[in-house]
C-alpha positions in Angstrom: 121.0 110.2 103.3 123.0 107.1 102.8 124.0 104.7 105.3 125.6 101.4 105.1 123.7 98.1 105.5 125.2 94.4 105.8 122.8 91.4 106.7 124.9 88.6 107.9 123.4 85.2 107.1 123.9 81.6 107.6 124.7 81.1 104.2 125.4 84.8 102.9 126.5 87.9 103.7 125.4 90.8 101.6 125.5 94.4 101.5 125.1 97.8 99.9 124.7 101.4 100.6 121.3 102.2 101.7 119.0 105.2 100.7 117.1 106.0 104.0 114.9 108.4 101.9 113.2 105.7 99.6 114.0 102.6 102.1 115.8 101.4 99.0 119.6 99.9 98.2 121.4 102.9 96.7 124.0 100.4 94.8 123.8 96.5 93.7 124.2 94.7 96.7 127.5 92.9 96.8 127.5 89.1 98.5 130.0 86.7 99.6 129.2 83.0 100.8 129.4 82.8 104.9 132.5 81.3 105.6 132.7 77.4 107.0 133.5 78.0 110.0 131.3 80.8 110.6 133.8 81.9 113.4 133.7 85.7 114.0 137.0 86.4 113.1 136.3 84.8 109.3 132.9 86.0 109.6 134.6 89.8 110.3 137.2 89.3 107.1 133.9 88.9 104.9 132.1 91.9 106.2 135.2 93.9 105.6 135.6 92.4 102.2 132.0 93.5 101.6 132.1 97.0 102.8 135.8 97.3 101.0 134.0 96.5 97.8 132.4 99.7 98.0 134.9 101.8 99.3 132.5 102.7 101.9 133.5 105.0 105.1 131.1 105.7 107.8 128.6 104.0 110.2 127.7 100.6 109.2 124.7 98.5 110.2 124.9 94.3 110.4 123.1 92.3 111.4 123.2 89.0 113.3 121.3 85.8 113.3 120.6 85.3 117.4 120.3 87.5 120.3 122.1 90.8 120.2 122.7 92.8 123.2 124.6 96.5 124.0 126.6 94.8 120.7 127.4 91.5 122.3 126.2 88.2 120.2 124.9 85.9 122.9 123.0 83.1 120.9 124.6 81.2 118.0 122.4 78.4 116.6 123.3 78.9 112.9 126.5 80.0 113.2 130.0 78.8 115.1 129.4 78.7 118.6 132.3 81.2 119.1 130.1 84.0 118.6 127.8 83.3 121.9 129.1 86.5 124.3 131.3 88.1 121.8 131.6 91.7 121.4 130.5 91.6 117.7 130.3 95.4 117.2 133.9 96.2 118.6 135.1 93.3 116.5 133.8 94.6 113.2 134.3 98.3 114.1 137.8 97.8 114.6 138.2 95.7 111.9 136.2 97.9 109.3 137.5 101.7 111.3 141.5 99.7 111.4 141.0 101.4 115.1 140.5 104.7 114.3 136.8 104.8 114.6 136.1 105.6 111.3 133.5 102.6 110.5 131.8 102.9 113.8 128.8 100.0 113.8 125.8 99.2 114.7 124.5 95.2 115.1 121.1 94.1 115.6 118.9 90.8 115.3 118.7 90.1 111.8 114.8 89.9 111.6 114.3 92.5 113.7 116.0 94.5 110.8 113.8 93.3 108.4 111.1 94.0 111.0 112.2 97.4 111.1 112.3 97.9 107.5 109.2 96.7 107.0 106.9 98.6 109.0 108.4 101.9 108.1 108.9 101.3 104.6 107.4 98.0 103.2 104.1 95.6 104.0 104.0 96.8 107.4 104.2 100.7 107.5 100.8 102.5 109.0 99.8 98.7 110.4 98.2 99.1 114.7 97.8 95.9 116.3 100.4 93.1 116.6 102.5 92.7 113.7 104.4 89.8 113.3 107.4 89.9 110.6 109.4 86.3 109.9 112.1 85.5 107.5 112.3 82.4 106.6 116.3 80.9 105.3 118.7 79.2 106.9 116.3 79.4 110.3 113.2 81.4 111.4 113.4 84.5 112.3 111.3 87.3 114.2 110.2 90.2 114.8 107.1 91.2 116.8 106.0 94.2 116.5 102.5 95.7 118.9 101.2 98.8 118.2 104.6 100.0 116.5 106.8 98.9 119.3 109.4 96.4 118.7 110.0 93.4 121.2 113.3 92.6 120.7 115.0 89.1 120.5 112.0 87.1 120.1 113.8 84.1 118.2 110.0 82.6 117.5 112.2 80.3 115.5 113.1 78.4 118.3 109.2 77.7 119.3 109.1 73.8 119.4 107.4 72.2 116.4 107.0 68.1 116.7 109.4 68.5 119.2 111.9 70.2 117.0 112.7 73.6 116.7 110.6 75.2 114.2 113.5 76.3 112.0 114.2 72.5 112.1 111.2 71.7 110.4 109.7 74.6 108.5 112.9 76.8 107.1 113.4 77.0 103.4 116.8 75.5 104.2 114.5 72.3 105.3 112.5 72.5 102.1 115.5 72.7 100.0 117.9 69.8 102.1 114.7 67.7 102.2 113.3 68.4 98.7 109.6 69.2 99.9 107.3 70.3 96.9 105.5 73.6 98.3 102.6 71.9 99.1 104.5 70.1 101.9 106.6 72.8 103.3 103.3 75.1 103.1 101.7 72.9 105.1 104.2 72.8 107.6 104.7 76.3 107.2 100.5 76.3 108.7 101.4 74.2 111.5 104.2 77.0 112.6 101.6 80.3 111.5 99.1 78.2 113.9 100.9 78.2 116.8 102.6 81.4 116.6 99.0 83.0 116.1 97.3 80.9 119.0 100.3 82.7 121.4 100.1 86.0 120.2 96.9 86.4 118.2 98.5 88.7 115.4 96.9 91.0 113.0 99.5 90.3 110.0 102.0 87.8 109.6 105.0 89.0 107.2 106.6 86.5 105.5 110.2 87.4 104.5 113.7 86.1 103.3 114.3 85.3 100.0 111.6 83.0 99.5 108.7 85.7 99.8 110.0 86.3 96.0 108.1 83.1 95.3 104.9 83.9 97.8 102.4 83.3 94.8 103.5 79.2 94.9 103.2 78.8 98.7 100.8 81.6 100.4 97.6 80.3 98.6 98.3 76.6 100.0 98.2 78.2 103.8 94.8 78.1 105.3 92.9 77.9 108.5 94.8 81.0 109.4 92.9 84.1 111.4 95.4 86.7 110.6 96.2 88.5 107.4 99.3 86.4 105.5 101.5 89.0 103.1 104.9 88.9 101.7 107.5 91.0 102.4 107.9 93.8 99.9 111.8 94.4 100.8 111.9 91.0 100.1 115.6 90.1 100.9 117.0 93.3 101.2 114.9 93.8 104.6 118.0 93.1 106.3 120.1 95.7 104.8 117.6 98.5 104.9 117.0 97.8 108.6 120.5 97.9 109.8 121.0 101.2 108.0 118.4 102.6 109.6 119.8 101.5 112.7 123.2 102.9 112.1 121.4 106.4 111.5 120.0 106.1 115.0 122.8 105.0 116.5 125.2 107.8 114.7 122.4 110.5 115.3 122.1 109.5 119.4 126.0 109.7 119.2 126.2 106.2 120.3 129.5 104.5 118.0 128.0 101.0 119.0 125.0 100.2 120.9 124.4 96.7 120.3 121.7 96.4 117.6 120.4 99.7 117.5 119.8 99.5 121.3 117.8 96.3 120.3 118.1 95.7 125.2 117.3 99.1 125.7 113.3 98.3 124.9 110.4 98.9 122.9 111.0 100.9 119.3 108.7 102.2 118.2 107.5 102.9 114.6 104.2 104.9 114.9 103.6 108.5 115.0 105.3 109.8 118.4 108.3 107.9 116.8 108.5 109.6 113.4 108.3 112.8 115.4 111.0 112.3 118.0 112.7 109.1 117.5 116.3 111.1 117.0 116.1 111.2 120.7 114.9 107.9 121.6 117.0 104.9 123.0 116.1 102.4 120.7 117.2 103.1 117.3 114.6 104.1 115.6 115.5 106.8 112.7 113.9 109.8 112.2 111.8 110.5 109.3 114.3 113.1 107.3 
């Protein structure tokens, strides 16, 4: 089955159809630069543009970066501030189904996307315990996963670090504006694993976003870390995969819209009850075909 993916980004917005058999992209991703100002009505013209591209008609998935609730946007720390308690998946389902209903959609916390994707298809799948998946960009983002079950909305991002915000001081954005080698961003990078882990006490820290294509330069340089430490293996397409799935659930639970695959509507889970019953359950979670 194929289902429709965007991942809406501080910088980018990409998409592509999605093969929810192989947790794969079914087509090259297509990508357009976030527009400056990330408003939601500009932000809306380029997730039609990108779904346009391939004439694609049917539920779609997106992502946001913030807090997503039964579809309203209600953080916005990387993108305009006229997103905070807009309806973001009426805008884009009317602007993608021209009112008709044809495109309904599905949004969801961007890491908790990738999250998703991750523990059903990628470095997380078959993983107990307390999983913690980041994605590292233009922030920090999270997704905390125990036993399966997603906590929703964590924005671990937003933990403060030297009395910043941790995405202030430890994003790849930071590393690139500030031209830190690897050594230097890992080790801040450490000083953000630390206290995550001395809060939750993880078994396995995901590291995700585009930069866990280069984990072999910056994962050997973390240490004095309890927990396992492993790159994504969707790598940047996390985001994608996760929202299709989360369009599935959503068209499958004959919901048009429930705000990030039911991201308020509590746990989701991805262990064995879920892959048995999770067409039924609140939350999103897709249904092993």
């Amino acid at each position: 089955m194929k289902v429709f993916g965007v991942d809406i980004g501080g910088s980018g917005i990409k998409g592509a159809p999605v093969d929810l058999e192989r947790g794969d992209l079914a087509d090259e991703r297509y990508k357009v630069l976030t527009p400056q100002p990330s408003t939601p009505d500009a932000v809306a013209d380029c997730v039609q543009q990108v779904v346009e591209h391939f004439g694609w008609s049917g539920p779609v998935g997106a992502t946001y970066p913030g807090v997503v609730t039964d579809g309203v946007t209600r953080t916005a720390a990387n993108v305009d501030k006229a997103w905070v308690d807009r309806n973001a998946a009426a805008l884009l389902a009317g602007r993608l189904g021209g009112g008709t209903g044809g495109c309904p959609v599905t949004v969801l916390n961007d890491a908790d996307a990738a999250g998703l994707a991750e523990m059903h298809f990628g470095a997380g799948k078959g993983r107990r315990g307390t999983v913690i998946v980041l994605t590292f960009g233009t922030g920090i983002g999270s997704a905390v996963f125990s036993d399966g079950a997603l906590v929703p909305n964590t924005e671990l991002g937003h933990l403060e670090l030297h009395g910043h915000d941790a995405e202030k001081r430890a994003s790849t954005k930071v590393k690139d504006d500030e031209d830190l080698s690897w050594q230097q961003w890992a080790h801040r990078v450490q000083k953000y694993l630390a206290h995550v882990e001395m809060l939750f006490t993880p078994q396995l820290f995901v590291i995700g976003g585009g930069v866990s294509r280069k984990a072999a330069k910056f994962l050997p340089l973390i240490e004095g870390i309890r927990a396992e430490i492993v790159p994504a293996q969707l790598q940047n397409n996390a985001g994608i995969v996760g929202a299709a799935m989360a369009a599935r659930a959503a068209s499958r639970d004959g919901a048009a819209a429930p705000a990030g695959a039911g991201a308020s509507a509590g746990p989701v889970s991805t262990g064995p009850a879920a892959e048995t019953d999770a067409a039924t359950s609140q939350v999103g979670w897709p249904a092993d075909p």
